[in-house]
N, C-alpha and C positions, 0 to 999 in steps of 0.2 A: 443621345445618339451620336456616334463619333461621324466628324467631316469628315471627308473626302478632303482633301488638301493638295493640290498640286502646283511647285512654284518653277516658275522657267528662267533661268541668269546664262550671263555667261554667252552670249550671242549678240543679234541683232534681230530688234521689234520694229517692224514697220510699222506705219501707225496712220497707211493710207495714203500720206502725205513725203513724210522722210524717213529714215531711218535712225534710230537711236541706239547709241551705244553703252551701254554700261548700267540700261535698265532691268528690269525684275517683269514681269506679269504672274500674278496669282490667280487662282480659280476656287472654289467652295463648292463641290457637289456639282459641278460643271459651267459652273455663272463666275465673269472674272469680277474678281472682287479689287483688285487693287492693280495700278502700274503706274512703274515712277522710277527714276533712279533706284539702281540696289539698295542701297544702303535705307533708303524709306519702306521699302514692301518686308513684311513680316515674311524671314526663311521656315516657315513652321513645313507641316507634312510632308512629302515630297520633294525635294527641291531637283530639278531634272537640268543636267549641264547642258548645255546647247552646244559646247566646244566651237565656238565659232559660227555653229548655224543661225538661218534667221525664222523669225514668228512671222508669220502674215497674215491680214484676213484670205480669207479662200480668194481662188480667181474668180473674173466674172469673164465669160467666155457668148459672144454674141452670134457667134456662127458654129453650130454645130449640127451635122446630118446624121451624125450614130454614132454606136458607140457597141461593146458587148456583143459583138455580131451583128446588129442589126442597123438598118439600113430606116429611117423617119417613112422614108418613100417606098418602100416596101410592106411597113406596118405601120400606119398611122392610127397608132389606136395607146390608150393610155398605160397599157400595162408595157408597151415599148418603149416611152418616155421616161415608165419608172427606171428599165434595164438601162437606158443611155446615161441617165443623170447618174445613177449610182456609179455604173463605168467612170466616168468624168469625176466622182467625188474622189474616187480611189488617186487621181490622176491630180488633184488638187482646187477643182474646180466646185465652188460653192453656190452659183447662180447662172443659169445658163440661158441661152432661147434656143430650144430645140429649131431646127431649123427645117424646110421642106425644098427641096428645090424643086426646078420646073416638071409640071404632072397635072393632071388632067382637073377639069372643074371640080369633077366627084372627090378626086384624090386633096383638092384642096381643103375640101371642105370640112372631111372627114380630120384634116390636120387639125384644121381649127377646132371642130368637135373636141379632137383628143386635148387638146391645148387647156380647152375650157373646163375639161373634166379634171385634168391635173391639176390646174391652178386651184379652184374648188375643193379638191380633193389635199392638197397641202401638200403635192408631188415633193417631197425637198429637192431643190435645187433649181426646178421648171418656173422660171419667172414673166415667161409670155410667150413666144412667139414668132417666128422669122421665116417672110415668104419668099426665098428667093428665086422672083420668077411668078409664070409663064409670060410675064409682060417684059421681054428683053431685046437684041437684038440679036438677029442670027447671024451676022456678020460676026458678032464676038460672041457668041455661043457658051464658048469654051466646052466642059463635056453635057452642055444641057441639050436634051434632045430635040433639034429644029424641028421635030413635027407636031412637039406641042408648044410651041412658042406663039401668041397673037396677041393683038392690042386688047388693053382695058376694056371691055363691054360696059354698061350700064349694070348688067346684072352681078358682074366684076365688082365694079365700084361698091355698090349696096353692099355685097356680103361682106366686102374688106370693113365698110363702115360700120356693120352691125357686129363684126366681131371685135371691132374697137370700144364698143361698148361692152364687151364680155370678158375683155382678158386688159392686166394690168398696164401692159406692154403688146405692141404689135408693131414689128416690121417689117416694109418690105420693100425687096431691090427692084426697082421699075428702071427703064432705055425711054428716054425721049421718043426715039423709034417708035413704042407701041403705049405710049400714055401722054396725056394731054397736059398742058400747065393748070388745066383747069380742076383736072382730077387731082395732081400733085397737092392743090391746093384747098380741095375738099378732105383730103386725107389727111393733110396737115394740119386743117383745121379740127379736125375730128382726134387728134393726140396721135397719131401713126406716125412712127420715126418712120418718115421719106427715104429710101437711102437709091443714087447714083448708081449704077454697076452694069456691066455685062453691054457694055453700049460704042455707038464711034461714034458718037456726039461731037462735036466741034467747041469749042472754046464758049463762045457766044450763047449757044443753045444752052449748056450747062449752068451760065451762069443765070438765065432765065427760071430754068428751072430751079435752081436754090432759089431767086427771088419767091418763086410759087411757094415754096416752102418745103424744099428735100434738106434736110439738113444731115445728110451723112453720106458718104461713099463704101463700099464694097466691097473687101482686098484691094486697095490702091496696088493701079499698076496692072495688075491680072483682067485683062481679060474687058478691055477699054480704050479710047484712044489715046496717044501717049503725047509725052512734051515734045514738041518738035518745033525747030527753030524760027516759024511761019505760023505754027498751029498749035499752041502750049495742047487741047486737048482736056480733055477730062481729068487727067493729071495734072495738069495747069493750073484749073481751073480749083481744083482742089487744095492744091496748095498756097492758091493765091488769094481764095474766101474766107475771110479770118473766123466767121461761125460756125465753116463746116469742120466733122469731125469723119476720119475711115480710120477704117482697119485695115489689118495689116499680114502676110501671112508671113513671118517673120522663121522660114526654116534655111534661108540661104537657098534653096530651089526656086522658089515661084519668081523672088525679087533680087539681083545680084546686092550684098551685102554694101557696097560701095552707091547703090541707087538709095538704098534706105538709110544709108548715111545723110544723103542730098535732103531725102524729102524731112527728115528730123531737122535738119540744118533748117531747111526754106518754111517749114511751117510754120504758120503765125498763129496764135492764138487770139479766143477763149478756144475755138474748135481745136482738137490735137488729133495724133495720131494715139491709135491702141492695138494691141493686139488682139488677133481670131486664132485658132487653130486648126477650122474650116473639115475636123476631123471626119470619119468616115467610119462605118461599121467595124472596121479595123479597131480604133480607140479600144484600150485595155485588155486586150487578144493578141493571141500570138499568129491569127490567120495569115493567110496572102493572100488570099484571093475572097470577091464579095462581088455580086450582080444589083444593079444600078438600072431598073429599067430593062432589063432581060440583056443588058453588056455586062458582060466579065471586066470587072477593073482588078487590077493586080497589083500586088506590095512589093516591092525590091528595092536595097539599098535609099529607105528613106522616101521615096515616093510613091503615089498609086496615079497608073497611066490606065488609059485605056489599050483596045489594040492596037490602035495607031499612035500612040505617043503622048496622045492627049493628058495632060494634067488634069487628074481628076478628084479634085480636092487635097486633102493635103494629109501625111502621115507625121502629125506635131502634136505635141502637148505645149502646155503653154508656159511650162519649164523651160524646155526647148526653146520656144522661141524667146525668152528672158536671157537665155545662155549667150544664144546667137545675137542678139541684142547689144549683149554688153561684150562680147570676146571679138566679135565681129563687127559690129557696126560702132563700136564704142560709147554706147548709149553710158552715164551712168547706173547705177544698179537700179537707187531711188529711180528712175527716172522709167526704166525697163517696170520694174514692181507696178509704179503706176499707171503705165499702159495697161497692163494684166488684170488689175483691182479698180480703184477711182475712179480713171478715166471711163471706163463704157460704164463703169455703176452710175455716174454722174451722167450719162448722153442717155439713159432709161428709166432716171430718177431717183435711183435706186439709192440712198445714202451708202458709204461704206460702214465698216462696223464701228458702232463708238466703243471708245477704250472705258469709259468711266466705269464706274461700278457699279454694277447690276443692269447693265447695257449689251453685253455680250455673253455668248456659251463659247465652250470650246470648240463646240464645233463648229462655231466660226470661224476657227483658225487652219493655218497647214506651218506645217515645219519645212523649209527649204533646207537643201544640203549649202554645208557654204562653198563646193562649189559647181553647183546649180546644176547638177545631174541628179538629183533625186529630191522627189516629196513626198512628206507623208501626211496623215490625217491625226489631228488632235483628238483622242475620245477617254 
């Protein structure tokens, strides 16, 4: 039976970690079989120039609300999860957590359902899970709708912790405002990525609550109390916790390019900053317009507002925010790459792909353009 043989030079391999120059990757029938400097990888079948482009494993993208037209909060049901992740595959992304924002008990529930059925079911791409919300603050809202917004219940609590036992991964953005240290700390015993957001918490309080055990934040910046010269804030506080790790919406709208300069600059680690693309039923359509809760949000020049102005999630791929990244905020490239891949595969578990051989498919890869306006799918 003849191989399939396909080999890729003449670019740049990311490898999760840096970037390498002047390597080869092969494949056999879609499994990489070899990577290493050119000169060691056998040029046999195929050999595909990359002209200066780069190899990466897929993105891993931790806030997504739709994609393909559709809307998590709209159709929470599995066959909607299959239409988003595939959307997002085309877009580069290989691992995602479908995301639900704030909606009713029933509406959560039925997420989780869909969640459990995907994972189960081997959904490609659905790796768990992301609630963001109805436990927030209405003070910072942002476009989630104050009239279902209220604190953790008991019967809250349980269900988040019984779907911690069903799905690989489960997050979710809770406000001091409407959940207790004590809950923080039942969910984080229970493996639930904690995460900060949607809050005007104070300095003080935040830092309690990472004690409890939230160990992540929520679009830094968006939609939270800010640094201020009295009251660092949630922002502060975030950048001042060397375990926590946020996201980031990295389009030049949500966060002025020169802020995500500062917070790359002031973060300490093991926690880092990564990228979200926070996308919206828009993702991989040419729409403008999509209802959120029976409100019209609308597409123009790069953002989706509500009718009053409100930012309602974000119109990015997470090309895009790589681009904006390194042109803009001066990120190195490696450095952007691993926001996008590593960093949240690492904050979910999730190893990145190994290079060795018989460790990866192609289809764990995308080809970036080399210069970072387009991606495509290895197959």
């Amino acid at each position: 039976m003849t191989q399939a043989v396909a080999v890729y030079r003449n670019g740049l391999i990311f490898d999760g970690r840096c970037l390498r120059e002047g390597h080869a990757i092969r494949f056999e029938n879609g499994v990489l079989t070899a990577f290493g400097p050119a000169a060691d990888v056998p040029q046999d079948g195929e050999v595909v120039d990359l002209a200066g482009d780069i190899i990466s494993a897929g993105y891993v993208d931790l806030q997504v609300n739709g994609g393909d037209g559709v809307m998590f909060n709209e159709d929470p049901s599995q066959g909607a999860l299959h239409r988003i992740a595939a959307a997002h595959r085309q877009l580069g992304v290989t691992v995602l957590l479908p995301t639900l924002i704030t909606d009713t008990a029933d509406k959560s529930q039925a997420a989780i359902a869909a969640a459990i059925d995907a994972v189960r079911a081997g959904t490609p791409g659905i790796a768990g899970l992301h609630l963001e919300g109805p436990h927030l603050s209405i003070s910072r809202k942002g476009a989630h709708d104050p009239a279902l917004i209220r604190p953790m219940e008991k019967e809250d609590l349980d269900a988040l912790l019984a779907a911690a036992e069903a799905l690989p991964v489960l997050k979710v953005t809770v406000a001091p405002e409407n959940v207790t240290e004590a809950q923080v700390a039942a969910l984080s015993k229970a493996g639930v990525l904690v995460s900060l957001g949607h809050t005007d918490a104070d300095f003080g309080t935040c830092c309690r609550y990472f004690a409890a055990g939230a160990r992540c934040v929520t679009h830094l910046f968006n939609a939270m109390s800010q640094l201020g010269n009295r009251e660092p804030g949630l922002v502060g506080a975030t950048l001042a916790t060397r375990a926590i790790s946020s996201g980031l919406i990295a389009d030049g709208v949500h966060v002025h390019p020169e802020s995500m300069r500062t917070a790359w600059a002031a973060k300490a680690g093991p926690g880092r900053i990564f990228l979200v693309s926070d996308a919206m039923a828009v993702a991989g359509t040419d729409r403008t317009t999509f209802e959120l809760g029976g409100r019209e949000i609308s597409r123009k020049n790069g953002t989706l507002t509500l009718a009053d102005g409100t930012l309602a999630g974000a119109d990015l791929d997470l090309t895009t925010a790589i681009r904006v990244s390194v042109e803009k905020v001066g990120l190195r490239l490696h450095d952007a790459l691993q926001a996008a891949t590593s960093t949240p595969a690492d904050l979910i578990g999730r190893p990145i792909v190994d290079l060795s051989p018989g460790a990866a498919a192609l289809s764990d890869f995308i080809r970036i353009s080399q210069d970072l306006r387009g991606v495509s799918v290895l197959s």
